[in-house]
Each structure stands twice: as C-alpha cells, then as structure tokens.
VOGU-3710 file (C-alpha; in Angstrom, 3 decimals, decimal comma):
1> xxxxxxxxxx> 0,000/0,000/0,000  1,177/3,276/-1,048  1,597/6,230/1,212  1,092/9,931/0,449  3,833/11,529/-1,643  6,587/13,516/0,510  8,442/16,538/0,414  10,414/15,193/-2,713  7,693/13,540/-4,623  8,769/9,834/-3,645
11> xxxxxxxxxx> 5,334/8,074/-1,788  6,333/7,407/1,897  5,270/4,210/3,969  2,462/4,573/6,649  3,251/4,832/9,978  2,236/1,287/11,900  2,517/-1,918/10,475  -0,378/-2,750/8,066  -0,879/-6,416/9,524  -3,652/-7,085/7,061
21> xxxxxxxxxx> -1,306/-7,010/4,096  1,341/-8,588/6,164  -1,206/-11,652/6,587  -2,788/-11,458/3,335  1,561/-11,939/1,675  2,512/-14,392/3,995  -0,395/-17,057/3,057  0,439/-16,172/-0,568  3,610/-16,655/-0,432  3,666/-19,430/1,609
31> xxxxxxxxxx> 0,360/-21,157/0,062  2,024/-20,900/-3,312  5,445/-21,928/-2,178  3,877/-25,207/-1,208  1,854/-25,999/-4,095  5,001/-25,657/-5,934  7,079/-27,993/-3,713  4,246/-30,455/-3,128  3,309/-30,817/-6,978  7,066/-30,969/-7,848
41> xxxxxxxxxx> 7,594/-33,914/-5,448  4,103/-36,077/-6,409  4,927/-35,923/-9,940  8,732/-36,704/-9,639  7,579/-39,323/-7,316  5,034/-40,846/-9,735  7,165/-40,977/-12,732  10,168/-42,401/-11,058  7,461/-45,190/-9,995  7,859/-45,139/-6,188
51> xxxxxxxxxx> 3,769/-44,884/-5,716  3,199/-48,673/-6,401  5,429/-49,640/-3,626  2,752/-47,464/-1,014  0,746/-44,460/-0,861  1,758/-41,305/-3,074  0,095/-38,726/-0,053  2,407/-39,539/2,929  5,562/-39,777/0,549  4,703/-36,332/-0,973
61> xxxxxxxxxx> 4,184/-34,974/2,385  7,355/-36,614/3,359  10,102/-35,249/0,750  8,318/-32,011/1,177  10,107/-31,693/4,361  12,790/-33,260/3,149  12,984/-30,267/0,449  12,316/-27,947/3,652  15,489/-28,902/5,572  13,751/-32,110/7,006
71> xxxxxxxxxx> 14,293/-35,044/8,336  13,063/-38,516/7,574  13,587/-41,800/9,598  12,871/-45,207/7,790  12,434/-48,110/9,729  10,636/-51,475/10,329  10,783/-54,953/10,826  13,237/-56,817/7,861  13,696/-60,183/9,325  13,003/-61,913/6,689
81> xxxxxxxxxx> 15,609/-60,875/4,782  18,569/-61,148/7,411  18,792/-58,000/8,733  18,356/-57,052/12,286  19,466/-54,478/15,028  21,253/-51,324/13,866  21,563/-53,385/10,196  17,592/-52,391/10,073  18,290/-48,776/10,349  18,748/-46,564/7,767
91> xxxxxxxxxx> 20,145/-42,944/7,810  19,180/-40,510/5,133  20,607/-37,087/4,580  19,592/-36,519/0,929  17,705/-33,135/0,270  15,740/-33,228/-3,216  17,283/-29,741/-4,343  14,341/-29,970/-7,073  11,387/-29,553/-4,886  13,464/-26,948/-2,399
101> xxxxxxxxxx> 14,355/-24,850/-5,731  10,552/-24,779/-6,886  9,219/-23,765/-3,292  11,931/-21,115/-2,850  11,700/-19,652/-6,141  7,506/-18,907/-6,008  8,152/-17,999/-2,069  10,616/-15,282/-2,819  8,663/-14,223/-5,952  5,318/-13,400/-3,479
111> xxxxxxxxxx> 7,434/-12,149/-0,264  9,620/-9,656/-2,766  6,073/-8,693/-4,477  4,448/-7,836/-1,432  7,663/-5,581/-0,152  7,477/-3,658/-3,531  3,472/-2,615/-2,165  4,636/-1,621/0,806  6,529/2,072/-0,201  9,372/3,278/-1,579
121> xxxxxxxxxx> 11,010/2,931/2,193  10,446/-0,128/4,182  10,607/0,646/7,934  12,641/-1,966/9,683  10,191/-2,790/11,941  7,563/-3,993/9,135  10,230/-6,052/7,107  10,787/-8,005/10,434  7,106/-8,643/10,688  6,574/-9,759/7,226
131> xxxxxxxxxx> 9,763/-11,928/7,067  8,291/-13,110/10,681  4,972/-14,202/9,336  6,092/-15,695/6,545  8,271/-17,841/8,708  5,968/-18,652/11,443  3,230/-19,982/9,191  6,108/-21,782/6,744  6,821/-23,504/9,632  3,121/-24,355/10,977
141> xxxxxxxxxx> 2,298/-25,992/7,671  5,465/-27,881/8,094  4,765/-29,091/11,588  0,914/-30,840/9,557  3,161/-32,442/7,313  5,543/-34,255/9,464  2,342/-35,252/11,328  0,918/-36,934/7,869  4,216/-37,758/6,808  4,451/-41,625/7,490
151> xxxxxxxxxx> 3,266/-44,762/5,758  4,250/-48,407/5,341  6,068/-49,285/2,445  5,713/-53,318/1,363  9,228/-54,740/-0,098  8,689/-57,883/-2,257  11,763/-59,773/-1,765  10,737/-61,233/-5,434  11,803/-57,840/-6,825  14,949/-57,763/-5,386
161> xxxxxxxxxx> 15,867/-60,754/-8,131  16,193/-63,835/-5,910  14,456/-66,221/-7,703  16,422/-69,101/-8,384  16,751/-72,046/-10,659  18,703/-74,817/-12,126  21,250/-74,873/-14,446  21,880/-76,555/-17,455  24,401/-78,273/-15,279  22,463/-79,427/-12,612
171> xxxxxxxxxx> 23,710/-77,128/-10,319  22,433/-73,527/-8,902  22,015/-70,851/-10,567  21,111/-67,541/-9,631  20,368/-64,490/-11,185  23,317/-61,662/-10,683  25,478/-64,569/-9,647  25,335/-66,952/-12,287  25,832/-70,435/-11,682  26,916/-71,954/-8,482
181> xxxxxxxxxx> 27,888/-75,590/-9,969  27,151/-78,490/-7,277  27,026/-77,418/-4,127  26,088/-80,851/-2,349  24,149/-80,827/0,499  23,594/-77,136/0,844  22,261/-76,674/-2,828  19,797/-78,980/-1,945  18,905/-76,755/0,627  19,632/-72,845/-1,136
191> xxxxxxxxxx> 16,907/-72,986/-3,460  14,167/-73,804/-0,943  15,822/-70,838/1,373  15,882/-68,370/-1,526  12,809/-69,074/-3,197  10,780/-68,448/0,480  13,070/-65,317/0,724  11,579/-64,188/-2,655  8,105/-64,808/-1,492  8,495/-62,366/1,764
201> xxxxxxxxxx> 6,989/-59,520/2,097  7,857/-56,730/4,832  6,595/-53,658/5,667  8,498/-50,715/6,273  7,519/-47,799/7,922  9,154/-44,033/7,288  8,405/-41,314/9,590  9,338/-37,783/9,530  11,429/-36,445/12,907  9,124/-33,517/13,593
211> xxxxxxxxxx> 12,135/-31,398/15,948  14,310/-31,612/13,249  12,374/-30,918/10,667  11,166/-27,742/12,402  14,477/-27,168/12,702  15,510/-27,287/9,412  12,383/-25,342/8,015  13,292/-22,209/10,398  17,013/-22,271/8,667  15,443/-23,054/5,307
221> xxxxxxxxxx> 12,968/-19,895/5,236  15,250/-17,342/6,284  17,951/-18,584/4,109  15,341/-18,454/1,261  14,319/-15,160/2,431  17,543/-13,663/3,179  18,874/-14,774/0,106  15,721/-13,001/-2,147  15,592/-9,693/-0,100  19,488/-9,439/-1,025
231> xxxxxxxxxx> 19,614/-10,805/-4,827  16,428/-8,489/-5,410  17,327/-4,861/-7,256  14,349/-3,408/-7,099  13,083/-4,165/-3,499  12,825/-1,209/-1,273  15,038/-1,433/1,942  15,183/0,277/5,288  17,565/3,729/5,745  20,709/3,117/6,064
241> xxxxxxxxxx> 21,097/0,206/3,880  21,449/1,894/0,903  25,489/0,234/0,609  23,870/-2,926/0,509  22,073/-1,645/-2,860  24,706/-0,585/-3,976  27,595/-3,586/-3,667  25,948/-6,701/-2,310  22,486/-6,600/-4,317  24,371/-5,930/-8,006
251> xxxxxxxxxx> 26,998/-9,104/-7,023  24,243/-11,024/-5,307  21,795/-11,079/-8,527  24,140/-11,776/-11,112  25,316/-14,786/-9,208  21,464/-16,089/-8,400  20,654/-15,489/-11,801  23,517/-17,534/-13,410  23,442/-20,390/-10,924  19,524/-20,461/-11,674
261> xxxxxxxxxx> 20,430/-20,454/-15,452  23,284/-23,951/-14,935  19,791/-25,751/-13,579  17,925/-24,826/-16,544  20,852/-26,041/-18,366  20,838/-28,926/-16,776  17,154/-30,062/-17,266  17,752/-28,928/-20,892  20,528/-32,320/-20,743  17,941/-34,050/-19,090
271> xxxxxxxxxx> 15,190/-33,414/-21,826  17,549/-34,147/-24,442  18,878/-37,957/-22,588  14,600/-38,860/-22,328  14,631/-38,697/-26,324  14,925/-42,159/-26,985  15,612/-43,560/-23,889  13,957/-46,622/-22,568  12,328/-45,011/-19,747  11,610/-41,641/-19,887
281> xxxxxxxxxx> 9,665/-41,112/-16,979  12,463/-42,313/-14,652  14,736/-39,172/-16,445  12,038/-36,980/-15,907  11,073/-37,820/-12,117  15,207/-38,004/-11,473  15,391/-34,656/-13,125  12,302/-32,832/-10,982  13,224/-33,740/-7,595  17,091/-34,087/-8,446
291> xxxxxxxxxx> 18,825/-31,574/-11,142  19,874/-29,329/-9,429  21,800/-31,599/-6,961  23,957/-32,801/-9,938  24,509/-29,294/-10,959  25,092/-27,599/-8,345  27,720/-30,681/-7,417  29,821/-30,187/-10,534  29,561/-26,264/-10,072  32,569/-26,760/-6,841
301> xxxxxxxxxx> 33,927/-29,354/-8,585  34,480/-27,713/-11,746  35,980/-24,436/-9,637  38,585/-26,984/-8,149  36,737/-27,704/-4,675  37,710/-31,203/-3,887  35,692/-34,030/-2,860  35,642/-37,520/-0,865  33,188/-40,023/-0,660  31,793/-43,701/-1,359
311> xxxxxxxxxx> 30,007/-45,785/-2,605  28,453/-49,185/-2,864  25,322/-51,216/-3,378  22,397/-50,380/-5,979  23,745/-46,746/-5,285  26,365/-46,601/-7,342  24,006/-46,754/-10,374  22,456/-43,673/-9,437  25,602/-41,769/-9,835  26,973/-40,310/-13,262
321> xxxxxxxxxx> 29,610/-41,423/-14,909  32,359/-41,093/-14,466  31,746/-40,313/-10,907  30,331/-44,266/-10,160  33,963/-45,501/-11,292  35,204/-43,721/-8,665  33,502/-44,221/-6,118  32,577/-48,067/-6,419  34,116/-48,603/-3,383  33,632/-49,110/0,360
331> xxxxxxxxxx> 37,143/-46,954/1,338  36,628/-43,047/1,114  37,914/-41,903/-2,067  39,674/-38,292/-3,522  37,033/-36,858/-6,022  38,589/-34,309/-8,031  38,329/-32,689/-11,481  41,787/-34,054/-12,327  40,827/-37,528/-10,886  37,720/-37,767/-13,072
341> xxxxxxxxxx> 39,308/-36,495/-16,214  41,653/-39,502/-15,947  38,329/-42,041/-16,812  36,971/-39,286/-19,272  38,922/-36,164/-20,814  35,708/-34,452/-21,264  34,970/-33,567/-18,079  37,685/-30,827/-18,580  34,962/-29,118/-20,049  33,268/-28,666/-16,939
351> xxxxxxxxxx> 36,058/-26,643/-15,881  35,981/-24,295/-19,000  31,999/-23,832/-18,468  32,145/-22,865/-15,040  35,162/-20,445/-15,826  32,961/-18,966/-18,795  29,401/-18,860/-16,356  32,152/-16,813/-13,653  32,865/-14,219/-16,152  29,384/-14,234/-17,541
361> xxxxxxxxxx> 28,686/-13,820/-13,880  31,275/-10,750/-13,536  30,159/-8,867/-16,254  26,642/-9,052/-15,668  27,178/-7,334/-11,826  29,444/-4,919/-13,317  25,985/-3,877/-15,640  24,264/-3,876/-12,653  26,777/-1,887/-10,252  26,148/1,803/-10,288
371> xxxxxxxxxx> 29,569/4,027/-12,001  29,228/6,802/-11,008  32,390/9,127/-10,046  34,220/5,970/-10,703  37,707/5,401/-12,702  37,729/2,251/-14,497  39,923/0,883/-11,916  37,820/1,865/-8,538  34,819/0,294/-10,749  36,636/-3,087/-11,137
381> xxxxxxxxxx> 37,695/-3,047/-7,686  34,004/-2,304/-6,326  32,868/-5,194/-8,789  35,830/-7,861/-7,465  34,935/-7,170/-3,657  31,050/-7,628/-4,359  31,250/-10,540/-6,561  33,758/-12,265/-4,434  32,374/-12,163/-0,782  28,803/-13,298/-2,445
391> xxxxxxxxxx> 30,945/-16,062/-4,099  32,997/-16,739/-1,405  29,604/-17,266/0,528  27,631/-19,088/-1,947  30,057/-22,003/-2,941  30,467/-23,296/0,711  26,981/-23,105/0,480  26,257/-24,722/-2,608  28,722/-27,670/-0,951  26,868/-28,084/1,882
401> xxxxxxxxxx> 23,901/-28,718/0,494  24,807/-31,042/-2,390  26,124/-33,347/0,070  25,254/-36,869/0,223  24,748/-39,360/2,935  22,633/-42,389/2,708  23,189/-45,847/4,177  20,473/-47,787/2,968  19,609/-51,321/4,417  15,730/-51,506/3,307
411> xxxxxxxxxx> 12,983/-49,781/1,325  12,980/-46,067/1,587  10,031/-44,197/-0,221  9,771/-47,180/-2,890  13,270/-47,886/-3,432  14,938/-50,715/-2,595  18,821/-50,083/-1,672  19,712/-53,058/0,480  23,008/-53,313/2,043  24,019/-49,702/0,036
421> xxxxxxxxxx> 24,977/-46,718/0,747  26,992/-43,006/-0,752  29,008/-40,859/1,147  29,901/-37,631/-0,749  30,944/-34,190/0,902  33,213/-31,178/-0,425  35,616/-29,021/1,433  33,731/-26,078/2,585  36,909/-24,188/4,177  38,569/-24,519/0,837
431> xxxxxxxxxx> 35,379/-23,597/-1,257  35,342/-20,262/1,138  38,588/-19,263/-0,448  38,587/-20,454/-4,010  35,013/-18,511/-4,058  36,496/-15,482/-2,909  39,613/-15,933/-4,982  36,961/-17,063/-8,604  34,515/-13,717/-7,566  37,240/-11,407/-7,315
441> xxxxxxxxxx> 39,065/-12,529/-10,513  35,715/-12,384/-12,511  34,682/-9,750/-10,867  37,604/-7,373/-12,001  37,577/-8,880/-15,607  34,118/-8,264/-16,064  34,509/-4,700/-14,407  36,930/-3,845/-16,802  35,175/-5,448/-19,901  32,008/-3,803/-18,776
451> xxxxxxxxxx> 33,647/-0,239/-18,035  35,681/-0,958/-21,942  32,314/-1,598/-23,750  30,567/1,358/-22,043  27,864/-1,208/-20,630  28,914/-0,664/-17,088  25,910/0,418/-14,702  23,476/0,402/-17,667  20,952/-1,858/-16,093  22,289/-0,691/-12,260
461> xxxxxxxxxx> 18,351/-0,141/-10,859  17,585/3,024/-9,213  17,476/2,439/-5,057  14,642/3,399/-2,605  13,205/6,420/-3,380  13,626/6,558/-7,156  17,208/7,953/-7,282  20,371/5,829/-8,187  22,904/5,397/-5,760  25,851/7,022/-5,477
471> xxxxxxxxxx> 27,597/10,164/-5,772  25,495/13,137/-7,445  25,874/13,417/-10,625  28,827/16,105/-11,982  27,315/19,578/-13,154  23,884/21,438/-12,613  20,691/19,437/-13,102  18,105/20,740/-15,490  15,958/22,483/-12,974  18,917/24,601/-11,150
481> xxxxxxxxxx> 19,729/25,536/-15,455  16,222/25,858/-16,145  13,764/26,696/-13,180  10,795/25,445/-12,435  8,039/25,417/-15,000  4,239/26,287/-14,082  1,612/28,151/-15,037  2,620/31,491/-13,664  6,255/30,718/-14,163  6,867/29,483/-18,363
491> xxxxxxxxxx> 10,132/27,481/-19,032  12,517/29,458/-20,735  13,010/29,491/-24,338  15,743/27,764/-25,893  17,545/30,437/-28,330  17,957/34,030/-28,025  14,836/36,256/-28,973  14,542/38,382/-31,763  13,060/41,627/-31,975  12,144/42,163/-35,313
501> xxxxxxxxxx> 9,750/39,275/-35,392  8,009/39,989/-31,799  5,384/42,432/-32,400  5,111/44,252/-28,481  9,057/44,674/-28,837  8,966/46,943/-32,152  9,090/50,358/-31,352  7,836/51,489/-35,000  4,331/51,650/-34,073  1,455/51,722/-31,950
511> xxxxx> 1,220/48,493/-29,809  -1,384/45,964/-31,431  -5,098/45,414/-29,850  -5,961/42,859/-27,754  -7,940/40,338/-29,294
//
C-alpha cells in the first residue's frame, strides 16, 4: 500500500505496520510456495514409480520436508531378509534440491512482491514482521506435514531378483550370480531358502522427525528469504542500507541469476537424454526432484573444490559417470576434477563452463553496479569485492547442500537399496577461499570489460526512493539551469529572442489590440 507523496515527490510508507497485508503476503507466499514444492515432489515421485510400492500422499508430504530442511527416519521390521538391530536402520541425509528450488523460487517471488506494495522505504520494523509471518506460518504448515508424513512401504523380496533355478548343469544358478555348480548338500537346501526369501513380504515404515524438521524449516525460510531480499534490485530497503544496494544486491543477482540459469541447463541435458531412452519417466522424475543436486555438485567441482566419498550397493548406479567408477568402493575416495578427467577427458569441459558462467557472472554485476564518479579501476575493484564475498559465501553453500549421505539397508520411499549406501561431501573451508579468490578474478575482468564496452551500470536499478545510488551526478541538473516550469512561471526558451519578429518589442508603431 502506497503512502502519500513527501516533500520530494517519492510516496512514503504509513506509519504502523499494516498487519492485514502482512497476513494477506505471507499465506500467498507461503500457500504458493507449497503448491510448488508439493506438486514438484508427487509428480517426480510418480514418474520415477515409487507410488506402487505405497501411498503417493504420505511420501509427498514426506520429501516435502525433506525439500524444507527435514528429516526422515525409515524403519521397520526386515527379518526376513537377514537384517536385524542397527543393520535395520537406515540414515538418510539426501535433500531433493528440485522440490526446495521450486518452493523457494515462487516464495521469494510473493514475499519480494508484497515488499514492492509496501513504499518506496520499508521501515525496519515492518520487514521483520513480514519476514516473521512468513516464517511462522512456513513452519506451521510444516509441523501438519511431518504429522501426515508416514506410511508403510511393502518390499517384495521377489523384486529384489532372488528367484532361483537350475542350471543346465544341474547345479544352482542364480540371477546376478550366475551359476553356483554343485554345491552338495547345501544346494539342496539354497533354493528352498531363496525361493521363500523371494516370497516375503515386509513392511516398512518411514516417519518424519518432527524437531528436526522444524528445525531445518526455520534455517530453510530465512535462508530463502535472506537470500531473495538481497539478490532483489528493485526491493525497497530500510535507511541506512542503501550500501547494501549498492555492492551486495548488483553481485548477489548476477550470481542467483547464473546459478539459476546452470539448472535450466541442466534439465535442458535431461530433456535431451529422455529422447529415446527406454524409460523416460524415470529421467524426468530423477530430473524434478534431483537436477539441481547434480549441478550444483559439478559447479565446486568444476571451480577446483575437492571431494571424498563412497560408494556401494544399488547406489552406485544412481551416480553419473564417471563419478560411479570412482567411487565403487567401500574406502573413502579423492574426487577431483583431475581424478575424473583420468576415466573421461571431457569432463575438462566442466572446468571451462564454469570459468565462462564466472565471467558471464562478472560482467553481468558490473551492468548492474552503479559508475558513477568511478575510474575504471575503482569500478573493477568495487565489482571484485562484491562478486567475491557473495561467491565466497555461496560455494560453501552450494557444498553443503549437495552433500550426500545415505546408508540404505531396506525400502525407503519405494526404493529398494539393500546393504548400500553413498558418502559424498566437499571441502567447505577450501570452497570459502577459491570462491572469494573465482569472484574477485571475474569480478575485475568483467569490471573492466564492462567499463571498456561502455555497458557498465546500464541496467544498475535506481534504489529506494527513485534515485540511483551514489555520488550526485557532476554539473547542474536541469531544474537549477532551467527553473521550475508552471503556469505562472513558463520554461525558458531555448535560443535568443529576436526583436524584429516579436510584435510588443517593435518600437515602430502603436502596440497591437488585444484580441
């Protein structure tokens, strides 16, 4: 809601804090924030095939809060396929980046929408209340969905391919192994075992750890929050933040907007492996609640951040090659881009695309930095130190939550992973400083480039109150040359008058009537 115009024409926020607007945003925002996260996760869910193993609701409800900084917490009673005590439990740290990215995207798009109705300056005091109801009823609807996130999930141990048979031989063979040969006594007795293994069924509960979960939803909507009210240009801010307009927001955008741009790249690769592929639902569903895990994992790795994991079991296959080469194994191993270049040159590539989307990256904050007063080389400077604290923040961040850990020993949300498990985390202390070191780099380069090409500042947006930031501009402004214009006081004319063709300045006759 607009205020009444001030003393220098700009509108000026009501005193108080309109609470019926601040309502009326926060169930927008967070009403459309969930759609968005819920429909992502019941159709990625659904084409990966997980709803014929149990009931599409309670998993929906369940990787929600997994997408919302969750926690979920499989468990159940697997006798019947050998596995008891702590080999029944199974820890999950995955977070389906697909469904957080879709939720976060539509929440800051409503919360930033809302702050642009609320004046040209936002008082401090109403930017905490809106960013505090926004979070208090993210986090109510979260607390519903850990209570209706759990369900039994039935494993059929005949899908886990332990049906067995004879061989030509006489002996035992078994799918995945092959044949046995003649194993005597016991191969009399193996086939029997297996085939009533194969013909168990067990059900497996999952339930959602509601104080962690709420937890991780608090972090999760101020980070998404945080992050919008600072990557946002044209978002009116209270007094005395008008440096953060002018360093942090240009840096912060142009960094949002190009890691936003490598996921649409990467479900671009993702359309493109469905055409004729044998499943193409699987692609899909992997690529909804899952790209931009993978691309936000080879974003570090292609700046140099390095790597260790494991991993063994049916998840290895989920990995991409040639990352499941090197980490088919139960020891930790080194992941790094020159590792992985050794079982495939072209993943040097990744390195020269995440060089090129850091300079993209630079150039497009230097168009967005104001220039004002500024030599080419204070410009680049200003551009370095904004682009490379927000990338010296954003890549230990992008680290952290890419990481993988998962030790699977039954059925969790329709897939079975028995006796697997991944381990996969970055160096965050090291991402700190290559970030810093990659945003200052492109951050000068582009400055420069920007400042050589005269397209430095051009899209810089004006800050709160309709002016653009910075020093005033050199020189007097129009009005100070030319006055103000109104009806008693005419603008000036722009060339010198002439006398012979202005009839009340002739002095060679009478003055003419008035019409």
């Amino acid at each position: 809601m607009l205020g009444t115009p001030g003393a220098t024409g700009a509108p000026v926020a009501p005193e108080g804090i309109p609470w019926a607007d601040v309502l009326l945003a926060s169930l927008a925002s967070v009403s459309w924030a969930l759609v968005a996260m819920a429909g992502t996760a019941a159709l990625g869910l659904h084409l990966l095939g997980a709803d014929a193993a149990g009931a599409l609701g309670p998993m929906t409800a369940a990787v929600v809060v997994l997408g919302a900084g969750g926690s979920v917490t499989p468990s159940g009673d697997v006798s019947a396929f050998g596995l008891t005590g702590a080999q029944a439990r199974t820890a999950v740290e995955i977070t389906p980046l697909g469904v957080s990215l879709a939720g976060a995207v539509l929440l800051a798009f409503f919360f930033l929408r809302s702050l642009r109705a609320a004046g040209a300056v936002l008082p401090g005091t109403e930017l905490a209340a809106r960013a505090g109801g926004v979070v208090v009823l993210f986090v109510g609807v979260v607390a519903g969905l850990a209570w209706a996130g759990h369900d039994l999930v039935t494993i059929d141990g005949g899908s886990l391919g332990l049906d067995t048979g004879k061989s030509p031989g006489g002996g035992v063979s078994i799918p995945g192994l092959g044949d046995l040969g003649d194993l005597g006594d016991i191969g009399g007795l193996l086939p029997d075992r297996l085939g009533k293994l194969a013909d168990a069924k067990a059900q497996v509960g999952f339930t959602v750890n509601t104080a962690d979960s709420l937890a991780g939803a608090v972090l999760w909507v101020l980070g998404v929050l945080l992050v919008a009210l600072l990557a946002s240009r044209r978002s009116p801010l209270p007094r005395g933040w008008e440096w953060m307009h002018r360093i942090v927001r240009p840096a912060a955008s142009a960094l949002v907007a190009v890691v936003l741009l490598a996921v649409v790249a990467g479900l671009a690769a993702a359309a493109y492996a469905m055409v004729g592929d044998g499943h193409p639902g699987r692609i899909a569903g992997a690529a909804l609640l899952g790209a931009p895990n993978g691309v936000w994992l080879a974003l570090p790795l292609g700046l140099f951040v390095p790597w260790n994991g494991h991993a063994t079991g049916a998840l290895v296959q989920v990995l991409p090659d040639p990352l499941d080469k090197l980490l088919g194994f139960k020891e930790d191993q080194s992941v790094s881009l020159g590792r992985l270049a050794e079982l495939d040159g072209r993943v040097w590539l990744l390195a020269v695309a995440t060089g090129v989307m850091m300079l993209y990256a630079g150039v497009l904050a230097a168009a967005r930095t104001p220039v004002r007063g500024l030599s080419a080389g204070a410009f680049a400077g200003r551009c370095a130190v904004g682009l490379g604290v927000a990338t010296a923040v954003a890549l230990p961040l992008l680290v952290w939550l890419t990481g993988v850990s998962a030790d699977a020993s039954l059925s969790v949300l329709g897939f079975n992973a028995f006796g697997a498990g991944v381990e996969l985390h970055g160096n965050a202390g090291l991402a700190l400083v290559l970030g810093a070191g990659w945003g200052a780099v492109a951050g000068c380069v582009g400055g420069l480039l920007a400042y050589g090409v005269g397209a430095a500042g051009r899209r810089a947006a004006p800050a709160s109150g309709g002016a653009l930031p910075g020093p005033a501009p050199v020189g007097p402004s129009a009005e100070e040359v030319y006055g103000r214009a109104g009806p008693y006081t005419p603008s000036p004319v722009y060339r010198p008058p002439v006398d012979d063709t202005n009839p009340y300045l002739r002095g060679d006759g009478p003055s003419p009537p008035l019409p």
